[in-house]
C-alpha positions in Angstrom: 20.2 -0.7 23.8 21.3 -1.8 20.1 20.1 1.2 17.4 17.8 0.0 14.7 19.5 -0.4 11.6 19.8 -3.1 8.7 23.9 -4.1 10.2 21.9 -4.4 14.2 19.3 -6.4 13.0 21.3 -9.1 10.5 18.9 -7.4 7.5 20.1 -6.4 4.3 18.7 -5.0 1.8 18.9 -7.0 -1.7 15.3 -6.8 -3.0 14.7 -4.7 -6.4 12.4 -1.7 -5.6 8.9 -2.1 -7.0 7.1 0.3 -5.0 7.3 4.1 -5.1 5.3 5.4 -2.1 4.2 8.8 -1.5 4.0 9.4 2.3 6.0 8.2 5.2 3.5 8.9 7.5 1.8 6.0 10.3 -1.1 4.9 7.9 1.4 4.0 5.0 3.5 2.3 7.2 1.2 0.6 8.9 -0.9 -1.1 6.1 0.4 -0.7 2.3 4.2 -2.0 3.4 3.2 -4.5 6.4 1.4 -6.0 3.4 4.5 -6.0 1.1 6.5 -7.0 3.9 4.2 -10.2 4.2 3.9 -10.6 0.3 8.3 -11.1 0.4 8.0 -14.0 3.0 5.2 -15.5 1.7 5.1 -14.9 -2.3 7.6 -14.4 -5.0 7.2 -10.8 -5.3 10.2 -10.0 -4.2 10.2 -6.5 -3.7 11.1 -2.9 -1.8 9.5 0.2 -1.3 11.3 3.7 -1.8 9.3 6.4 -0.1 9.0 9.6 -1.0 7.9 12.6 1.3 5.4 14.2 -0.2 5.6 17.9 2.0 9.2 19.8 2.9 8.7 18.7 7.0 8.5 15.1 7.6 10.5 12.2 9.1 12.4 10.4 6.5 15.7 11.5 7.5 14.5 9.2 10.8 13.9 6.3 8.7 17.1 6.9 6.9 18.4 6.7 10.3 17.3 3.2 10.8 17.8 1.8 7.1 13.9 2.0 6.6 13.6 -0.3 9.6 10.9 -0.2 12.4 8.6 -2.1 14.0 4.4 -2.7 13.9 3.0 -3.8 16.5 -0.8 -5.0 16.0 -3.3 -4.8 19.4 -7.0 -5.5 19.1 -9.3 -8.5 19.0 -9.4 -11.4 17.2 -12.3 -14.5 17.5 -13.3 -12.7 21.0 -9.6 -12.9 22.6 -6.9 -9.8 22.8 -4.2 -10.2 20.7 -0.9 -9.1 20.3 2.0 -9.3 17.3 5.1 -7.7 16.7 6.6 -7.9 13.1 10.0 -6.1 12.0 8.9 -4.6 8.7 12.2 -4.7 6.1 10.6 -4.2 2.9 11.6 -0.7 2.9 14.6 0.6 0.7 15.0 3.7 0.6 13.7 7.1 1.5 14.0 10.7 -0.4 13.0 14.1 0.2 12.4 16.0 -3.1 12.6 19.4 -1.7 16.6 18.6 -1.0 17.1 17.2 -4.2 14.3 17.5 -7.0 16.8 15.5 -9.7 17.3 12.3 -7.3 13.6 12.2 -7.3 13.0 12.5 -11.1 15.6 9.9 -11.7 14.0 7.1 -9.7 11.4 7.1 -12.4 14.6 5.6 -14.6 14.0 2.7 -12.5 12.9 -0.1 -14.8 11.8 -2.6 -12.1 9.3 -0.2 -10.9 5.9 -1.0 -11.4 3.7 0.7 -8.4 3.1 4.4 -7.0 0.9 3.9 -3.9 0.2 7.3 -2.3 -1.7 8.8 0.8 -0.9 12.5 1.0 -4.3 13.3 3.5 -8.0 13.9 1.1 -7.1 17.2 0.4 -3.5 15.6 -1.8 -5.2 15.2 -4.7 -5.6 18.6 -6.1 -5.1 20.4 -8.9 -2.6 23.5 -7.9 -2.5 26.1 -11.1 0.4 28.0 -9.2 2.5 24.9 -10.6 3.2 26.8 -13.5 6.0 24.1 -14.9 7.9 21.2 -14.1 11.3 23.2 -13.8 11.2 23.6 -10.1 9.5 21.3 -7.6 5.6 21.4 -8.3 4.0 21.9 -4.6 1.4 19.3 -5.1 1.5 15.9 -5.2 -0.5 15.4 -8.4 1.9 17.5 -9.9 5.3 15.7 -8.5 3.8 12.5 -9.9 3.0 14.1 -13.6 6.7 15.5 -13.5 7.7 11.7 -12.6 5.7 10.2 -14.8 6.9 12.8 -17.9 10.4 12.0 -16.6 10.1 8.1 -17.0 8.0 8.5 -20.4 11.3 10.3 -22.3 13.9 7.9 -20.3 12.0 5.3 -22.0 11.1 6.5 -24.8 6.9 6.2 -24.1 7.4 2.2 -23.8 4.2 0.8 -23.4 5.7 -1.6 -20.7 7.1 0.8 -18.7 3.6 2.0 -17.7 2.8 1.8 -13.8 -0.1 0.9 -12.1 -1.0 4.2 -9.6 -2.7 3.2 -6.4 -3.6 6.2 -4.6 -5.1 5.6 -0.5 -6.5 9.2 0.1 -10.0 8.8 1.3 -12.0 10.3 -1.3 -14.6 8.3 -3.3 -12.9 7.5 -6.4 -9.5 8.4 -5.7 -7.7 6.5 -8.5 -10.2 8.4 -11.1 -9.6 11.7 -9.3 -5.8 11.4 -9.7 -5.8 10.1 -13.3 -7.8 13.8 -13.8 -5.9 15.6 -12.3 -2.5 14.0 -13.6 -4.0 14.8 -16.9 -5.1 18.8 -15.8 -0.8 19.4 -15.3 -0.5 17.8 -18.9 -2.8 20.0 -20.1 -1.0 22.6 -18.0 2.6 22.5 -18.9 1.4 21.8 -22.4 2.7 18.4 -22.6 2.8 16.2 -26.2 -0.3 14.5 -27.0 2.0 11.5 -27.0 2.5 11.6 -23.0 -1.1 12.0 -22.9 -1.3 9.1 -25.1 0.7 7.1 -22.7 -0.9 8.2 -19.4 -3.9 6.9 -21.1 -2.8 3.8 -22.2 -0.2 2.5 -20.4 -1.0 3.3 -16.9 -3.5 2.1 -14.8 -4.9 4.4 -12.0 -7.1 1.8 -10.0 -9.7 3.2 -7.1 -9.5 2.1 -3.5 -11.3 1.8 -0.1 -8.8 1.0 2.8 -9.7 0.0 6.1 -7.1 -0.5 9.3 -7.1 1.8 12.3 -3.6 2.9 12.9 -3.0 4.7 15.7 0.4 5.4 14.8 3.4 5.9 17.7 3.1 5.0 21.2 4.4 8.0 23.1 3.4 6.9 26.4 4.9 3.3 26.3 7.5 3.7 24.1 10.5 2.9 26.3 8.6 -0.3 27.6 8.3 -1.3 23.9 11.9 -0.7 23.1 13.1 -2.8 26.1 10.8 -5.6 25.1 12.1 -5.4 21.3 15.6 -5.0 22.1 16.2 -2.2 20.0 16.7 1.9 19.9 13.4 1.9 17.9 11.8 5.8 17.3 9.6 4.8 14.4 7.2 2.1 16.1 3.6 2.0 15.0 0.8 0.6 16.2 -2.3 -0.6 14.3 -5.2 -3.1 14.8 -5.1 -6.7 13.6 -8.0 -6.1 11.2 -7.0 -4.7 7.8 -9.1 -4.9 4.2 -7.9 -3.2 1.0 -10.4 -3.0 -2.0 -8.9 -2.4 -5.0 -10.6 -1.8 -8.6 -8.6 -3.2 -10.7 -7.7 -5.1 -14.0 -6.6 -8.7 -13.5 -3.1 -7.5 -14.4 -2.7 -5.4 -11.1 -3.6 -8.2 -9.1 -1.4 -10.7 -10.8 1.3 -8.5 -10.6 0.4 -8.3 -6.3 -0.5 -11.8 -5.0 -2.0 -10.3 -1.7 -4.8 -13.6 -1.7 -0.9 -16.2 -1.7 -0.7 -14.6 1.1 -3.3 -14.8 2.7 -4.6 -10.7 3.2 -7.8 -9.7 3.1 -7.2 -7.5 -0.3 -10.3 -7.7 -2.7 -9.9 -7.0 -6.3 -13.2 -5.9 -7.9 -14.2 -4.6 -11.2 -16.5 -2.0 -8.9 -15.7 -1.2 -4.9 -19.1 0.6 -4.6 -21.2 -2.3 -2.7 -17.8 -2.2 -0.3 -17.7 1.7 0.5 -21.4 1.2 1.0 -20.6 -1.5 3.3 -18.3 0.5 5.2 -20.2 3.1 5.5 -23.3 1.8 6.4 -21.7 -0.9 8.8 -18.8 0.4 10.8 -18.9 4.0 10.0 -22.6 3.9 10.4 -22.7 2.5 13.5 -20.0 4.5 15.4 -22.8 7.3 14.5 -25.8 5.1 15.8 -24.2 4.4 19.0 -22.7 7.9 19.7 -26.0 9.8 21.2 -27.9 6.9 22.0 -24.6 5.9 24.4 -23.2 9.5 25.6 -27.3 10.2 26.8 -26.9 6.9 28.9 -23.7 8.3 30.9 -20.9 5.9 28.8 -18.0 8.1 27.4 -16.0 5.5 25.1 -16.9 2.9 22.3 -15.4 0.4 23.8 -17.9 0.8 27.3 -20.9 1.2 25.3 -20.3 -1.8 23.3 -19.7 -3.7 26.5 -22.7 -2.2 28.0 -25.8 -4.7 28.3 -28.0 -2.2 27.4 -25.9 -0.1 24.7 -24.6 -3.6 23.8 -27.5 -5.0 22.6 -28.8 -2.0 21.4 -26.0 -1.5 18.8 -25.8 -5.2 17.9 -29.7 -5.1 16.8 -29.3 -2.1 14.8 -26.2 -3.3 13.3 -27.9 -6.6 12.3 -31.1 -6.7 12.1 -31.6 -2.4 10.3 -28.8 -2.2 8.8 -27.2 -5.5 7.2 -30.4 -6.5 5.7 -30.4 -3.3 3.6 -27.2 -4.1 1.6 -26.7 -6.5 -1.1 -23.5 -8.3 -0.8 -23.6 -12.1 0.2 -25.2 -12.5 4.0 -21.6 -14.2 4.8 -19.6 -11.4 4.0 -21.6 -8.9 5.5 -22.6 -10.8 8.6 -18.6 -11.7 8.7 -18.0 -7.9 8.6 -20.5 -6.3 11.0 -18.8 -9.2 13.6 -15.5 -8.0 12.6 -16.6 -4.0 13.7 -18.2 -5.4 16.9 -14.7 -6.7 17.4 -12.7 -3.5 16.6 -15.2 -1.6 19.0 -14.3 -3.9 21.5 -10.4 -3.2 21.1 -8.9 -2.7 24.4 -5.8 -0.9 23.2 -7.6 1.9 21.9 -9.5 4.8 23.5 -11.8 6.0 21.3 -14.4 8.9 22.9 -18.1 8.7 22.0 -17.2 12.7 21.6 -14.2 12.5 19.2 -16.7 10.8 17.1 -19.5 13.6 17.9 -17.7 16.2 15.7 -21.0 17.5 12.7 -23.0 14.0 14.0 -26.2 15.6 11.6 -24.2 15.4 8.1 -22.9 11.5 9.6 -26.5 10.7 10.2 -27.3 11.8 6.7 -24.5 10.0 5.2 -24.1 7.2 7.3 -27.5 6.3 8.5 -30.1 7.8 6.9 -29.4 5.6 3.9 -29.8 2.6 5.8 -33.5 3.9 7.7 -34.6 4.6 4.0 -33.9 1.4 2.4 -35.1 0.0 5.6 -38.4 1.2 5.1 -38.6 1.0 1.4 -37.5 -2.9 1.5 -39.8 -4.0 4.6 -42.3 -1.4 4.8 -41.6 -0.6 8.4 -39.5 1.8 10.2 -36.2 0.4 12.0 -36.9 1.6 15.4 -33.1 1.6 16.7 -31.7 3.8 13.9 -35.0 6.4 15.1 -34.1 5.7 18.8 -30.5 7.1 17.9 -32.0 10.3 16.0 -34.2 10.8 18.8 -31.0 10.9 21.3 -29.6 12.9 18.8 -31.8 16.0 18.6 -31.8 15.8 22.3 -27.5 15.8 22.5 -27.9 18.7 20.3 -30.5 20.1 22.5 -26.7 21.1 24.3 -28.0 20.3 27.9 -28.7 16.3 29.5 -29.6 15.6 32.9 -28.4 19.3 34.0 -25.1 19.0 32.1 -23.7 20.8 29.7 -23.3 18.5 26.3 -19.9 19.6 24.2 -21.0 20.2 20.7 -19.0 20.3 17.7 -21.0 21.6 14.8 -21.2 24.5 12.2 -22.6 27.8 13.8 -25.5 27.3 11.2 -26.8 23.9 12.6 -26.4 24.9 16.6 -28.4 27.9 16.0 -31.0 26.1 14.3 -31.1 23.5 17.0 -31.4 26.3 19.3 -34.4 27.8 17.8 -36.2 24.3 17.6 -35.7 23.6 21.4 -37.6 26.9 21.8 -40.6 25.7 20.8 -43.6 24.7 23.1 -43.5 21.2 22.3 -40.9 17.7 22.1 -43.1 17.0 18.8 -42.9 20.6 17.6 -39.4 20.7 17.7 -38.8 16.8 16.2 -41.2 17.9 13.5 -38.9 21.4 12.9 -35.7 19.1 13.1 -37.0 16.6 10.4 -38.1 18.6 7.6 -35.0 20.7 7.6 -34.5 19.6 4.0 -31.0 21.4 4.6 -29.8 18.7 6.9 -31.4 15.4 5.3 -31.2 16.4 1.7 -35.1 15.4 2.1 -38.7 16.5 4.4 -38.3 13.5 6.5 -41.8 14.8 8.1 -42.7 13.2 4.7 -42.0 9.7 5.5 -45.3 7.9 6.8 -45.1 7.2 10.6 -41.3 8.7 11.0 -42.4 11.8 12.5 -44.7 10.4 15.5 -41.7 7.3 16.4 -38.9 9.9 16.3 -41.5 12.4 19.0 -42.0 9.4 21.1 -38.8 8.0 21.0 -37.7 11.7 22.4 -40.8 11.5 24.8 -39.9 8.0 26.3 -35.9 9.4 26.8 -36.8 12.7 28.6 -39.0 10.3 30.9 -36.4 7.9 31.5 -34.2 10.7 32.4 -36.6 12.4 34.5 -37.7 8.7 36.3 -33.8 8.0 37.3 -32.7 11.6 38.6 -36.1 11.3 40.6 -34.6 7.6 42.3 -31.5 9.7 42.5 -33.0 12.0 45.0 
């Protein structure tokens, strides 16, 4: 079998490099430069990606190994049928380690061509580190190897306005372009940096937001040699991701001219505010994984993909998904009824395993987040109460109850919230203890006991499972 490298696979490299990427890792890979790889075939952006590692341990000395080549493949569903695609992705240049040579990585801000930082260095990258006391060594963080960069390319161009770049962080915190910009700005403050860097940070760089949405489930241990035979080549970077992919981006009309993503036909929004889209995603996919997770694991299923597939679980997740929760956001009825098929799809995947109890892990703060919003707005916009999003708190104070049907239930929570849950399912009563549960103002941010009717559906919602329960291990008998 041929190894993987630009000479093997008749690909050089002649692009300029536009894109200075923080993080090597599967996501990265697997979304930011599949898309640039598209944008060189199908636009005239014509541009490369040098990636830097952002820790000491990582793996670009692999992709070194293969000239920054691998392959993606993409499994999943698409308009009801499985779907497979391979794609050789070539966009990418170059990679460096700082922490074997801290003045290679300064000098690629020289780089005049270079107009993006993308980054994803996991939610807890973007941090303020005080133990960074200057730039003459390596800083540990990544906010603070980007403000050395950024110092760097300020003096070798002598604070040009146009040599300003437009920083497009992919952590997954809310406002993760703001959050960098701040703390870019803390290390200037810091290292005491002239109010003419700050100046420039200010002015001539734009640090845009983002949501990102693609599930990537990286390298395929178990049928890797079966996916090297079929592709021909000695590949040990491979990664795997779904077919569906959406990038938000707030941004000026300059960051999107400057990356034709709609040329090419990707589904990459640029929006003067992402908010209605987190709230989308939220509410929608992330919302319903936490709907469907008790209601489905109290009816025996064990994956996503079964319980979607379920009759009963099937339609049970489909109504709440249409019919409670779409109507409760505002963006056009296309795009969100376009979206919620899209999850159904992605839940459907058949390449990907995903366990109702991976999901499970703190399922009270996800109903506050994800679903609560959605019951709230629900009731405020119709007047009634949507009965599914209950049904699924109901089945969730009885998974937390830590026992169903004479089994033990795995729970994954904060010793504060079991313990509570163990007191309430002391009490004499079902009602007593759904009446403790909802006015734990600690859990719901509110005295859901409060909410007219809320109380009495949740009880008999909890009732009508135990009896269910009770009825089938009876006709088990």
């Amino acid at each position: 079998m041929k190894p993987l490298n630009r000479e093997s696979a008749n690909q050089p490299q002649q692009r300029p490099v536009k894109v200075l990427q923080f993080g090597e890792g599967n996501f990265l890979r697997g979304f930011v430069d599949w898309m640039i790889d598209i944008l060189n075939e199908k636009t005239d952006f014509n541009g490369a990606v040098e990636i830097v590692q952002p820790l000491g341990q990582g793996i670009v000395h692999l992709l070194n190994k293969q000239d920054g080549l691998y392959h993606l493949l993409l499994e999943g569903i698409q308009n009801g049928e499985p779907t497979q695609e391979t794609r050789l992705i070539t966009c990418v240049a170059d990679s460096i380690n700082p922490y074997d040579d801290y003045q290679a990585y300064l000098q690629r801000a020289e780089n005049p061509e270079l107009q993006f930082v993308i980054s994803n260095t996991t939610e807890a990258g973007i941090a303020f580190e005080a133990a960074d006391k200057d730039m003459e060594t390596l800083p540990s963080s990544f906010p603070g190897k980007l403000t050395a960069l950024l110092y760097h390319r300020f003096q070798h161009f002598n604070g040009a306005a146009d040599k300003g770049l437009y920083l497009i962080p992919c952590e997954l915190i809310e406002k993760n372009g703001e959050n960098l910009k701040t703390t870019v700005l803390q290390f200037a403050s810091h290292w005491n940096l002239p109010e003419t860097f700050v100046a420039w940070i200010n002015e001539s760089n734009i640090f845009c937001n983002t949501l990102v949405d693609r599930i990537v489930p990286g390298f395929p241990r178990d049928t890797i040699k079966e996916i090297q035979e079929e592709i021909g080549y000695e590949d040990n970077l491979v990664v795997k991701a779904e077919p569906f992919h959406l990038w938000v981006i707030e941004a000026p009309a300059a960051v999107e001219a400057a990356f034709p993503t709609e040329q090419a036909g990707l589904q990459v929004k640029f929006v003067s505010d992402l908010t209605p889209y987190r709230t989308r995603k939220v509410r929608i996919l992330n919302g319903a994984h936490t709907v469907l997770v008790p209601a489905a694991y109290l009816q025996g299923l064990r994956t996503v993909r079964e319980s979607v597939e379920d009759a009963t679980a099937g339609k049970f997740i489909r109504e709440a998904i249409f019919e409670e929760i779409v109507p409760t956001l505002d963006l056009p009825a296309e795009e969100l009824e376009q979206f919620a098929n899209d999850v159904i799809e992605r839940f459907q995947n058949p390449f990907i395993r995903h366990e109702l109890l991976s999901i499970a892990l703190n399922s009270v703060s996800k109903y506050k987040v994800r679903v609560l919003p959605s019951v709230l707005e629900f009731h405020h916009r119709t007047g009634k109460l949507p009965q599914r999003l209950l049904h699924s708190l109901a089945a969730l104070i009885l998974f937390y109850k830590g026992e169903w049907n004479g089994e033990q239930v795995p729970l994954n929570d904060t010793p504060e919230v079991l313990n509570f849950f163990k007191s309430a399912w002391e009490k004499e009563s079902a009602e007593e203890t759904v009446e403790a549960v909802l006015a734990n103002t600690s859990f719901w941010g509110t005295d859901l006991t409060q909410v007219a009717g809320l109380t009495a559906t949740v009880a008999a919602e909890v009732k009508q499972l135990q009896q269910t329960a009770q009825t089938e291990k009876l006709g088990s008998v």
